[in-house]
C-alpha positions, 0 to 999 in steps of 0.5 A, spaced: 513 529 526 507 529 522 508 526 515 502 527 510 499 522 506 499 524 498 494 521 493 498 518 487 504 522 490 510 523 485 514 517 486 521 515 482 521 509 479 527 507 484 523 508 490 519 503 491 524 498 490 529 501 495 522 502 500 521 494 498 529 493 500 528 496 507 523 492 509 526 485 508 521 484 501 524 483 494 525 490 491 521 487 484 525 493 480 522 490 473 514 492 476 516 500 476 514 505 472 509 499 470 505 499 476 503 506 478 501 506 469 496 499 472 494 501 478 487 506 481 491 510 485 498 510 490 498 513 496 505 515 499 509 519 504 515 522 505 520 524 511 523 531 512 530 529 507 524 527 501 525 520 501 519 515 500 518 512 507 510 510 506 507 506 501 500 502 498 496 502 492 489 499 489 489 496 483 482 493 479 478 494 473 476 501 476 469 498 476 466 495 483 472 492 487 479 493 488 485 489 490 489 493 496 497 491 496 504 492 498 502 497 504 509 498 507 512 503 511 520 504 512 522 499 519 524 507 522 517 509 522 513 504 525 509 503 530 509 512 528 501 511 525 503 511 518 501 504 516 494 505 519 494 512 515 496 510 509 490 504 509 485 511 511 487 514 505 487 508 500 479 507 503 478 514 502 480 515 496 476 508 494 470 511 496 471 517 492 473 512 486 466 509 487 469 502 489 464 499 493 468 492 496 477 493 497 480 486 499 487 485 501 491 479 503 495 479 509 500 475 513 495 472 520 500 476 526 497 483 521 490 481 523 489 486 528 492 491 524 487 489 518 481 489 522 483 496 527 483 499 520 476 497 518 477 490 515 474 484 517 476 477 515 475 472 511 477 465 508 480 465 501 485 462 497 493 464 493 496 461 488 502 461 486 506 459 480 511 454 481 518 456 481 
């Protein structure tokens, strides 16, 4: 079944925690509504019962560079398309918002993924706060 991918959908602000929930992550309740008020622009899908099944923002300055994160996709929908299409409409609609370069981090077993969808990699670094 085809599921389309929305621009800055519509989204509850329970949603993308319980997606987070799904896939195994920290559902980080505290970050939304927070975040669609933060970020450029969310892309998302829904399944034919409405609920969020696909997922991924970019945030920055809203100047030249953004910061591509939480591309998730529910673990029934895998493997179906919809984590390359929702990257597909991030960089689209990151053309149109006129950035110029999107990063992203991304665990080494989804390089494949990263690079299929137009990313090449690159050394860099991640901080993390103690505790």
């Amino acid at each position: 079944m085809y599921h389309p991918i929305v621009i800055n959908l519509p989204i509850a602000p329970d949603e993308v925690p319980a997606l987070r929930e799904h896939i195994g992550w920290e559902g980080r309740h505290a970050d939304y509504p927070r975040l669609f008020e933060r970020c450029n622009f969310w892309a998302g899908c829904r399944n034919e019962r409405r609920q969020l099944i696909a997922f991924g923002y970019i945030s920055g300055m809203g100047l030249q560079h953004g910061y591509m994160e939480d591309v998730m996709v529910h673990p029934n929908y895998r493997r179906s398309g919809l984590g390359q299409a929702v990257v597909r409409a991030l960089l689209e609609e990151a053309e149109r918002f006129g950035l110029d370069i999107v990063t992203l981090t991304f665990e080494n077993k989804l390089t494949a993924f990263y690079e299929g969808a137009g990313f090449a990699s690159c050394a860099g670094g991640v901080w993390r706060r103690d505790g």
